[in-house]
N, C-alpha and C positions, 0 to 999 in steps of 0.2 A: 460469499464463498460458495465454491462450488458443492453442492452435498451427491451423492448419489445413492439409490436405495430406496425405501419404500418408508423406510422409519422416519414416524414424527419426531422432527428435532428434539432435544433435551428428554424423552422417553424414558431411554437407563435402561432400557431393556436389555440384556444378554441372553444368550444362551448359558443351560447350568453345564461351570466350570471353565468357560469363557472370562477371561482375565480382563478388565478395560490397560489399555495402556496408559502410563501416567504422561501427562503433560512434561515436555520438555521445554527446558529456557533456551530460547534462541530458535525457534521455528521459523521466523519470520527472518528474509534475508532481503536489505534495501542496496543498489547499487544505482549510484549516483552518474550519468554522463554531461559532460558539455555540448550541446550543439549552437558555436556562435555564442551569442550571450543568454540565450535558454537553457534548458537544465531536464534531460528526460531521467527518470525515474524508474527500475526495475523492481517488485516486491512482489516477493517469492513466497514459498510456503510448503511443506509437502511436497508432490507432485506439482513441479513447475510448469505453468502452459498462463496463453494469455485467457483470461475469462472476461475483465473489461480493461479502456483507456478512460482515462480521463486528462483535460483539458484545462488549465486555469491561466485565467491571463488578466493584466490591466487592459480593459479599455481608452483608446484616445479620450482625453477629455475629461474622464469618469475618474470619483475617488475609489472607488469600489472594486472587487477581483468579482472578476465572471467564471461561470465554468460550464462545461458541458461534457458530454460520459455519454460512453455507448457500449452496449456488455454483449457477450454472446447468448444465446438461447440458453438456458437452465444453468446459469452463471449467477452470483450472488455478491459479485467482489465491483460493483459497481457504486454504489454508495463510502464503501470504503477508498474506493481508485480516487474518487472527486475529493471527499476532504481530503485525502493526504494531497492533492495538487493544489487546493488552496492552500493548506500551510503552507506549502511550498512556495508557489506566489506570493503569498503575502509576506513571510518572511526573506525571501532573496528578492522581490520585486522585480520579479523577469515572469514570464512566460516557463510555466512548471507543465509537465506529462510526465501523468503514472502511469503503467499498464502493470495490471497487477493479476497473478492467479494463484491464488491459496488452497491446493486440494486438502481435505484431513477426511478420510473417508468415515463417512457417517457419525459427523463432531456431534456433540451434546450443543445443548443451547451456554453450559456455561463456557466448554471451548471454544467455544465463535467468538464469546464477547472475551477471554482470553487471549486470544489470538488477535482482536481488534485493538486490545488492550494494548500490548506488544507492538503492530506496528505502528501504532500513534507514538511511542515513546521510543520508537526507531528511528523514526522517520525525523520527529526532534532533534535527536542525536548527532544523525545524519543532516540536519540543514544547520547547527550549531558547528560542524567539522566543516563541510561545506562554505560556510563563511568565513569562517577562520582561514582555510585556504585562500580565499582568493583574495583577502587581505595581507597575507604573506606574502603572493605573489605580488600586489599591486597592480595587478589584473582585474577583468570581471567576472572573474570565477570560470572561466575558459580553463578547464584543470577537469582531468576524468576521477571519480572517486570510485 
């Protein structure tokens, strides 16, 4: 995730009379597209912008999902962008992209992992509807979610 600011993650430090804001349910927002029989992935956050993509695919031949990730400069949403396009992969067995940017201006270390929390079980959610669709359809999941 992206941080900005000088403060070490998870510090706690405030200013006195400085309120922290509470955590809200549902920060994380996943939209689903079809391209062909691949599937690109949007996950949002706060201030929406891209920080990284990530890539997950079968290789010819191979039992295994590969991936590869590329993030912006002082971006942090890279390691998150990659697993969610393996599950991805691995669960719909097509070629997954994420591109993901999750601003929360200057999270605590337990917001991050909150917030990573979240969109792992979004992301869940979203490839368990995702299949479900393109089984109703009797298509390959060529359906925008």
């Amino acid at each position: 995730m992206e941080r900005k600011g000088t403060r070490r993650m998870g510090s706690g430090r405030r200013k006195a009379g400085q309120r922290k804001q509470p955590l809200h349910p549902e920060k994380v927002n996943i939209r689903g597209y079809a391209m062909g029989r691949d599937v690109v992935f949007l996950v949002t956050g706060g201030e929406a912008h891209v920080g990284a993509a990530a890539t997950a695919y079968w290789p010819e031949g191979e039992d295994g999902v590969r991936s590869g990730v590329m993030s912006l400069p002082g971006h942090r949403e890279d390691d998150l962008a990659a697993e969610l396009a393996m599950m991805a992969a691995q669960a719909l067995r097509r070629t997954a992209v994420v591109v993901a940017g999750i601003h929360l201006h200057r999270p605590s270390a337990q917001e991050i992992e909150e917030i990573v929390a979240e969109a792992r079980e979004r992301m869940r959610q979203v490839l368990v509807e995702w299949e479900d669709r393109a089984k109703e359809s009797g298509a390959n999941g060529e359906t925008s979610h």
